[in-house]
N, C-alpha and C positions, 0 to 999 in steps of 0.2 A: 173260399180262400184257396189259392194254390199256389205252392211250393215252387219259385223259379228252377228251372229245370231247363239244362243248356241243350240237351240233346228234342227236348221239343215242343219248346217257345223260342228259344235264341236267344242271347245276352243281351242283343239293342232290344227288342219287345217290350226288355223290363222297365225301359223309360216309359210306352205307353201305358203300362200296369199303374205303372207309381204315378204317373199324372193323374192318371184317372181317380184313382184314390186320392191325391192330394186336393185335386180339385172341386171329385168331390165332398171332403171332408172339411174343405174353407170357402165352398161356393163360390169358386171364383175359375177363369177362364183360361189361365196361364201360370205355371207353376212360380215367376218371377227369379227374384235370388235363388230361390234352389235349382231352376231351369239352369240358368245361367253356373253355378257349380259343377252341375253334373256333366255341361258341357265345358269345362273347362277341365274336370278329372278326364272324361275320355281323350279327349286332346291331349295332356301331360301322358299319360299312360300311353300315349300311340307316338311318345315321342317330340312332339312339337312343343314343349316349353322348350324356351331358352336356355335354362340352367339344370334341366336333367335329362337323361337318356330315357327313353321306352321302359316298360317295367320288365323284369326277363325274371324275378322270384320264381320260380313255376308252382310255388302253391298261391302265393298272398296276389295274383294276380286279379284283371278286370272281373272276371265273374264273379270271385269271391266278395268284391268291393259291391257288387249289383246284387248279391241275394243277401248281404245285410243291410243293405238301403231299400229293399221291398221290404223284407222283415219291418222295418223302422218305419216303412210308411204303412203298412197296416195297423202296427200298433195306436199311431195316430189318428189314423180312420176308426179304428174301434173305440178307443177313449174318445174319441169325441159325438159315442153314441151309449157312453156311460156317464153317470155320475159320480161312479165311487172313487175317480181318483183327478176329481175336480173339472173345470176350463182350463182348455192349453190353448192360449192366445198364438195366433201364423207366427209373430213375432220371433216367438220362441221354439218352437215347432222348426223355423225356418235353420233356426242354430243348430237344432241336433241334424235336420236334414246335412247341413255344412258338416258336421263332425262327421258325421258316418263315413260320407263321401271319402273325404279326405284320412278315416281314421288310418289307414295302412298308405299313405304317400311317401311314408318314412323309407319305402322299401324301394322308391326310387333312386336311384346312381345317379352323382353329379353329372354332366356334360365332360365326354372325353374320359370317361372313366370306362375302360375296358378289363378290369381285373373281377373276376366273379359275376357272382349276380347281386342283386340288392338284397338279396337273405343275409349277408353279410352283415346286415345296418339291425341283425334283429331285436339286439341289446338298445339299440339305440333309434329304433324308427317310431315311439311314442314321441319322443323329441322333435323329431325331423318333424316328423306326422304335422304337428303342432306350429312349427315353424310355418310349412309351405301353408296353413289353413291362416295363420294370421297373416302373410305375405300377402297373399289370395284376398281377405278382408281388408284390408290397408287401402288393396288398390281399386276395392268396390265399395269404401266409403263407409264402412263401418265402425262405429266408434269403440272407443276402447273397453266399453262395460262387455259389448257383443263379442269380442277379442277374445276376451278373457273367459268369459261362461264354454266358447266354442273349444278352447286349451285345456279346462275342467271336463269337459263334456269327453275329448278324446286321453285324458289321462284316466277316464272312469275303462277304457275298453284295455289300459294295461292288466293284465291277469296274474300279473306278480302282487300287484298290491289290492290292498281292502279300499273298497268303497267307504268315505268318510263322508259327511254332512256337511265339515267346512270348506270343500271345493266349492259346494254352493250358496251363492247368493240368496236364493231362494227356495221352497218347497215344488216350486213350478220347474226352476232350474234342473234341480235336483232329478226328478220325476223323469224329465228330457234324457239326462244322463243317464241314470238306471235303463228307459228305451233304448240310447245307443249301446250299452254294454249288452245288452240283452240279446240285440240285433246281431251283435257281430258273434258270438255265440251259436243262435240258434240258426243265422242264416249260413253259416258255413256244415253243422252238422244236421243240420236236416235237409243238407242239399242230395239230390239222387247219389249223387254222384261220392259221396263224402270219403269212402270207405275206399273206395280205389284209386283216390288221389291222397290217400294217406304217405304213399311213397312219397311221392313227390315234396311232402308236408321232410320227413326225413333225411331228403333232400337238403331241404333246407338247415335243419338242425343241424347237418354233420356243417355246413359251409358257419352256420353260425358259431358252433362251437369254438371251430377256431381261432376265428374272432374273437371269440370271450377268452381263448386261454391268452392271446395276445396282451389283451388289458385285465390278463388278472382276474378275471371273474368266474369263480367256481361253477361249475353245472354239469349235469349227467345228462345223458339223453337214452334213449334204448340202442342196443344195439346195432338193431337190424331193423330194416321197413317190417317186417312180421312182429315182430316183436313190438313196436308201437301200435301196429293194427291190433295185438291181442291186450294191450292197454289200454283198451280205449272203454267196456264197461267201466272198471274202475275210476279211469278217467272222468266219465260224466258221472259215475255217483262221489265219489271222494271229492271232487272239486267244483265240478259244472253245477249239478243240483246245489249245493251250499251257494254259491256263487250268484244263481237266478234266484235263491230263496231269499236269503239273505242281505247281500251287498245290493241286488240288484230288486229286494224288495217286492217278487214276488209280481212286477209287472207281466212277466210272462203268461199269466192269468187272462192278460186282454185280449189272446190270440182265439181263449177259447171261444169254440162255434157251434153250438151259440155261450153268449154269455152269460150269465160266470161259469158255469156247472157243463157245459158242453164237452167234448171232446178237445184238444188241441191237436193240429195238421201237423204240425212241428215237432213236437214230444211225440207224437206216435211214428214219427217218418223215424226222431232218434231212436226210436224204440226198436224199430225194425231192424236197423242198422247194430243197433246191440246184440238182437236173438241172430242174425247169421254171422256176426263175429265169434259168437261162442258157440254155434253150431259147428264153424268152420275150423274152429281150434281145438274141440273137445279131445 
């Protein structure tokens, strides 16, 4: 298992990662519906929808969207070299593939919008997120049960709210969703890179907050870029770990290598990124 890593495999590589894996984990020759999303996210993201601008977030942008959809396709690859947490039919495999993708589109700018960037939308790109995934569905023939599970699926990756059982229809559903929350998670902070695009991540806070004082919506943020980078132990124990244990069910477990009892690539990459944060701050 390896840790997408921009500086050397490169963002496009991650489609051949994740095919390989999808393909081989549903024996089949072509990724289908999920091929076809993933090319229709890099297309939007690079600008070419009709109804949004290019993404210009400088945190929530394409890599980040690319190492939580490897995260989610490994997990998939590996569950379905376990038992313990059932058969995950492509069906539905294919819906959280759709969620991931799409879970940050919300941070896309309408067309002709030139004021900020799309961190601005950050109260509000779970929605959007959602919007552009069922627009996307609609027009690739999906029926409205798929619709709905894909809307659940990227409401599970909001981090304001608890994971509940009645977003889903099913335990298999359910399962998919915990994957995508999981994903989006571990595939941003166990990327190399995590820890020095934390500004950037600040970036975006300070442009969001404004936004929120606009509509009224209370919230604090740290100070200063340092000052978040030195929040970030606490961070993933006070919230991240409750969040993979609990809401998210502990799927994180499938990553380990081997499984159950092996190591995880992912926890020890965060781990790392923990000991020279407090190195760096002591």
């Amino acid at each position: 298992m390896q840790i997408l890593n921009e500086s050397n495999e490169g963002l496009y590589d991650a489609r051949d990662k994740v095919k390989a894996l999808w393909c081989g984990a549903f024996m089949v020759n072509e990724m289908g519906k999920a091929g076809d999303a993933w090319t229709s996210l890099e297309s939007a993201f690079a600008g070419n929808h009709p109804e949004f601008e290019a993404i210009d977030a400088p945190y929530h942008d394409l890599g980040h969207t690319l190492k939580a959809t490897t995260c989610y396709a490994e997990m998939v690859f590996k569950n379905l070299q376990t038992p313990d947490y059932g058969p995950l039919p492509l069906e539905i495999a294919e819906l959280g593939f759709i969620a991931i993708l799409f879970h940050d589109t919300g941070y896309l700018k309408n067309k002709g919008d030139l004021n900020g960037t799309g961190a601005k939308y950050a109260f509000q790109h779970v929605e959007r997120s959602q919007a552009f995934a069922n627009q996307w569905m609609l027009q690739n023939s999906f029926d409205q049960e798929a619709r709905s599970a894909v809307k659940s699926m990227i409401q599970n990756t909001d981090f304001s709210k608890n994971t509940t059982p009645v977003l889903f229809t099913t335990s298999v559903h359910e399962l998919v969703g915990c994957m995508v929350g999981t994903a989006d998670l571990l595939g941003q902070m166990a990327s190399p890179d995590y820890v020095t695009k934390l500004p950037l991540l600040h970036r975006e806070m300070i442009e969001a907050l404004k936004q929120g004082q606009s509509m009224g919506i209370p919230i604090e943020i740290p100070k200063t870029p340092q000052d978040l980078v030195r929040s970030t132990p606490s961070f993933f124990k006070e919230y991240v770990i409750p969040k993979l244990v609990k809401d998210y069910q502990n799927v994180f477990r499938l990553l380990n290598t081997p499984y159950p009892d092996g190591p995880n690539p992912y926890m020890e990459q965060i781990q790392r990124h923990l000991e020279s944060v407090s190195q760096a701050t002591r």
